[in-house]
N, C-alpha and C positions, 0 to 999 in steps of 0.2 A: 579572501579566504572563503570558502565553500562551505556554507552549513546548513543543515538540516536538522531540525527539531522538532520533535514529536511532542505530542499534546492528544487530551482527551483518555486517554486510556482509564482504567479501574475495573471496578469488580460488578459483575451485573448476574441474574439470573437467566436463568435457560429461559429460551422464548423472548427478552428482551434487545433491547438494541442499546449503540454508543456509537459513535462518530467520534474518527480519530483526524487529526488535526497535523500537515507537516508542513511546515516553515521554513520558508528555501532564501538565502542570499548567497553574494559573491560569485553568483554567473547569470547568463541571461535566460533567465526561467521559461519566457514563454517562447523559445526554443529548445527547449529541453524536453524530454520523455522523461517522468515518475513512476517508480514503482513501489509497490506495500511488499514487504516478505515478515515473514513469520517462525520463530522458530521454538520450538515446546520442548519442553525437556526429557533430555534423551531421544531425539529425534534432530533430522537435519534441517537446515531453512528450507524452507518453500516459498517459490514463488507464487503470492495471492492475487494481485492485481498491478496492473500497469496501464499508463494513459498517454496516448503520444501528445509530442507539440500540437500540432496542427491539427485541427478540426474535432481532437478529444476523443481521438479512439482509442478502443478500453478494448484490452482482454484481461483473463479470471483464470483461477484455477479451477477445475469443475469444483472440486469440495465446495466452493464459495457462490459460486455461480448463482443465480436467482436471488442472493441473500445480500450479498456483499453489492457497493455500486461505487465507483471511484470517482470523481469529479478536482476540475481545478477551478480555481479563480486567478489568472494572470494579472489580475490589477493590484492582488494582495500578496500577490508569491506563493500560494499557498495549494497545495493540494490534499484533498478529504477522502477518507475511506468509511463510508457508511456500513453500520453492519447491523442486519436485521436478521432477526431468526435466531438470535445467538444459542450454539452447543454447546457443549463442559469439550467435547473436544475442539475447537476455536479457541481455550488457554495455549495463551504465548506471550512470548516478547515480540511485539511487531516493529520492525522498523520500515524506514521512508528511505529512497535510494535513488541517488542520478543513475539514470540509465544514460549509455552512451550513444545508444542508434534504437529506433523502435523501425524494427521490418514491419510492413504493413500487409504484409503479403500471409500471413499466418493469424489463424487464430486462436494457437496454441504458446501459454505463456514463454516457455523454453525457447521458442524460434522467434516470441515478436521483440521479446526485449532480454535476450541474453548475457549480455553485460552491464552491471553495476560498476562505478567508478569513486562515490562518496556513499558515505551510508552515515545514518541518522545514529542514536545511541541508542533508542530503543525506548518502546512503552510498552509496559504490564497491561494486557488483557486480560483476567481471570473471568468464568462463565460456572460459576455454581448452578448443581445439579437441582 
């Protein structure tokens, strides 16, 4: 069975950071692409960051870009979404997601990793003003 489990999330001030945490079993991870999406309320998801298998290349949403840094560890299953600089607009539900194919040929979220297959349940971001 396939899962994903988020960790690390809470409530932090503007200007701070958190590191969120996804925990992958039931397929073979370090063939797999990850991604973070995010969804706030009254607003649609977004794709924030994705990291392929092989060699750990990352694309970003711009919003995120400079701030945000995605990383795996294959020996733990686990893949991290750092977030530094945090805004009040960065509140959301973040979730963690198998991607099915990462195009490498793009450095735009939408075209490197456009489809999700399992998706995570979600962790609470909140960013006071």
């Amino acid at each position: 069975e396939v899962q994903l489990v988020e960790s690390g999330g809470g409530l932090v001030q503007a200007g701070g950071s958190l590191r969120l945490s996804c925990a992958a079993s039931g397929f073979t991870f370090d063939a797999t692409p990850i991604a973070w999406f995010r969804q706030a309320p009254g607003k649609e998801r977004e794709g924030v960051a994705c990291i392929s298998n092989l060699y750990g290349r990352s694309v970003y949403a711009d919003s995120v870009k400079d701030r945000f840094t995605i990383s795996r560890d294959n020996a733990k299953n686990t893949v991290y979404l750092q977030m530094n600089s945090l805004k009040p607009e960065d509140t959301a539900l973040y979730y963690c997601a198998r991607i099915s194919m990462f195009y490498g040929n793009s450095y735009y979220f939408d075209e490197a990793c456009p489809h999700a297959d399992y998706w995570g349940k979600g962790i609470q971001v909140t960013v006071s003003a």
